[in-house]
N, C-alpha and C positions, 0 to 999 in steps of 0.2 A: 507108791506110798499110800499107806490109807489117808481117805479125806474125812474120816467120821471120827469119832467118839474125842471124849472128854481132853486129852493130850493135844488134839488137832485144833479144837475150838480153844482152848488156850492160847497154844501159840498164835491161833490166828487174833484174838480178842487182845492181846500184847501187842501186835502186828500194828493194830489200828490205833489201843490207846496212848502207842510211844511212837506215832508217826511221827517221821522229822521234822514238821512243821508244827506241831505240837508243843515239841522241845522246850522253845522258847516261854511258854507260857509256863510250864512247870518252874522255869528259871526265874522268872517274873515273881510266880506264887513266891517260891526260896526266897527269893533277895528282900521282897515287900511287907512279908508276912512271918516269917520266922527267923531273919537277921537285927542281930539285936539295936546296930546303928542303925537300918535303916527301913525298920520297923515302927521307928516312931513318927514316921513322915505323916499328914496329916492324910486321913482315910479318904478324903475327895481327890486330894492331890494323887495316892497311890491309885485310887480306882482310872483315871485319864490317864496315867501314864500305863497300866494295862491298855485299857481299851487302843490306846494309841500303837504302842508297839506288836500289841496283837491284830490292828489289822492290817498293816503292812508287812510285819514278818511271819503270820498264819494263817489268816483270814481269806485277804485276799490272795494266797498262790493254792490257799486248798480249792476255792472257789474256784480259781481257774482251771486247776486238774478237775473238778468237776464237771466244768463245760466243757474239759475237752472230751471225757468219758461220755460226757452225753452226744456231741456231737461227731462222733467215733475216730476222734484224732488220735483216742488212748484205747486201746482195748480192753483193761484192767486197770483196776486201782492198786493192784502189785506192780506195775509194769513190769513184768518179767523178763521183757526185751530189753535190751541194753538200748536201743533205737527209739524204743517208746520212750525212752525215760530224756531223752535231750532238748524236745520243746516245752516240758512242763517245768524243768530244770532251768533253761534257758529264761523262761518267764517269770519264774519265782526269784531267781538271781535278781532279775530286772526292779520285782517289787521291795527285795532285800535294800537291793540300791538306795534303791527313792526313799527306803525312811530310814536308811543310814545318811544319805544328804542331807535329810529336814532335821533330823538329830542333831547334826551337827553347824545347821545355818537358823533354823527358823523355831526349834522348840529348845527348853531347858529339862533335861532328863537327868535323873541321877546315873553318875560317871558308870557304874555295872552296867546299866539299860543301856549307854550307849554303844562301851564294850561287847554288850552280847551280841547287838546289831554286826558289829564290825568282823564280830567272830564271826556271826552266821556269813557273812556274805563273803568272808575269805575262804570259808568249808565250800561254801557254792559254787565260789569260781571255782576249785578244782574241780569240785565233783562236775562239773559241766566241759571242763579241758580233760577229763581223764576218763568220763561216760565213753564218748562215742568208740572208743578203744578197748575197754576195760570195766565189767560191773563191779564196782567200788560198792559198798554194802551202806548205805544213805543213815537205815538204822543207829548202824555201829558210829555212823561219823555222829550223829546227833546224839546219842549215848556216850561218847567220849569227848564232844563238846559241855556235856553236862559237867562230868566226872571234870573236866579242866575246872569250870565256873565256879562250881561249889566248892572243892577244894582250896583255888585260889583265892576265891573270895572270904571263906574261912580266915585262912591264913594272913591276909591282907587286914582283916577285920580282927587280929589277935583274942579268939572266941577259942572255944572245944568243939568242932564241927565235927567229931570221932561219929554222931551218930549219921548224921546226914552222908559224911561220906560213904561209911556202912550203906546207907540207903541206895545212893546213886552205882556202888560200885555190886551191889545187889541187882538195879533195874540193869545194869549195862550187861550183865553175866545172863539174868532172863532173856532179856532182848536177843543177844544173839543165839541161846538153844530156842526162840520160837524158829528166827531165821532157818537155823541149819536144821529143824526140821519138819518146816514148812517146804526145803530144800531147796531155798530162794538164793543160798549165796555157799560160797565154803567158805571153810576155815580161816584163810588167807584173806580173801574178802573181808570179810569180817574182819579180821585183825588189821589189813591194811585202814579201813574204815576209820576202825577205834583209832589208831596213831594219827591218821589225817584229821579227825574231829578234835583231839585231845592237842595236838600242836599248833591249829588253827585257834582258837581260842586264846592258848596261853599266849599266842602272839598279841592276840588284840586287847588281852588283860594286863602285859608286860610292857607294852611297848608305852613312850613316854611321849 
C-alpha cells in the first residue's frame, strides 16, 4: 500500500480525530450544545459535566495507551496486533467502569451522559471478550455507538435530528474507507464493529 500522499494522510488524520476514545466527547459536544432540551442547562453546570465524563471515559485510557506506547508495552498507536490491543482495552474498560459507578452513586449527570457511559462500557466489555480471538474494528463500534446516541436521542427528544444524523451516518461511512485503506480491518470487521457499537448503546439508551 502506498504510505504517502494526500488520500493516506487523510485517512490517517480521520484515524486519529474519531479515535474511540474520542467518541464520547463529540457526544457530550451533541447532547450539551446543540440539543434543544438540554441545551439550556446552565454553562458552568454543562462545562463539569464534560470535564468529568471526559476524563474517566477519554482522558485518562488515552493517557494510558500513551504510557504504554512509551514504555513499549504497545508498539503502535494503531495497534495492529489483535495482542496489543487487550491490556489497553482491558484498562480503558476498567476506567469506563469507575465513572459509570460514580455516575451512578456519587455525581448527578444528565440521564444521556449517564447512558453514554453505560454504552461505552457495554461496547468495552465485548470488545475486550472478542479481541483476544477476533480484530473487531474499535472505530466502527465507536462510530455506530455514535449513529445509536444521536439518533435515539433525537427521537426521544421529539426534535428534526434529519441533519445530525446526515452528519453522523456521514462520519461513520468516512471512518470506515480511512480503516479499509489504511488496510487496518476488512469489511466484515467493520461492519461487525458498526452492529456491536450501534446495539450496545441502544441497549444502554432503552433499557429502563
Amino acid at each position: 500500500m502506498k504510505k504517502h500522499g494526500p488520500l493516506y494522510e487523510a485517512a490517517h488524520i480521520l484515524s486519529v480525530v474519531f479515535h474511540p476514545m474520542t467518541m464520547p466527547i463529540y457526544a457530550m459536544i451533541y447532547i450539551l450544545y446543540f440539543n434543544p432540551l438540554w441545551s439550556l442547562l446552565p454553562s458552568g453546570y454543562k462545562s463539569i459535566t464534560m470535564l468529568y465524563v471526559s476524563f474517566g471515559a477519554s482522558i485518562l485510557p488515552l493517557l494510558a495507551l500513551t504510557a504504554m506506547i512509551y514504555f513499549g508495552m504497545v508498539g503502535n498507536p494503531e495497534m495492529p496486533n489483535k495482542s496489543e490491543r487487550v491490556l489497553p482495552l482491558a484498562v480503558s474498560t476498567i476506567f469506563v467502569a469507575m465513572t459509570c459507578y460514580y455516575t451512578h452513586t456519587r455525581v448527578e449527570l444528565p440521564l444521556p451522559m449517564t447512558r453514554l457511559i453505560e454504552g461505552m462500557f457495554i461496547m468495552m466489555l465485548i470488545a475486550v471478550i472478542v479481541t483476544p480471538m477476533w480484530k473487531i474494528s474499535l472505530h466502527s463500534m465507536g462510530a455506530g455507538a455514535m449513529i445509536a446516541f444521536v439518533c435515539l436521542i433525537g427521537m426521544a427528544s421529539r426534535m428534526d435530528f434529519s441533519i445530525e444524523a446526515c452528519v453522523v451516518f456521514l462520519l461513520a461511512g468516512l471512518i470506515g474507507w480511512a480503516r479499509l485503506y489504511l488496510m487496518s480491518h476488512t469489511p466484515h470487521q467493520l461492519m461487525v464493529g458498526l452492529i456491536v457499537g450501534v446495539v450496545s448503546m441502544s441497549i444502554a439508551l432503552l433499557h429502563r
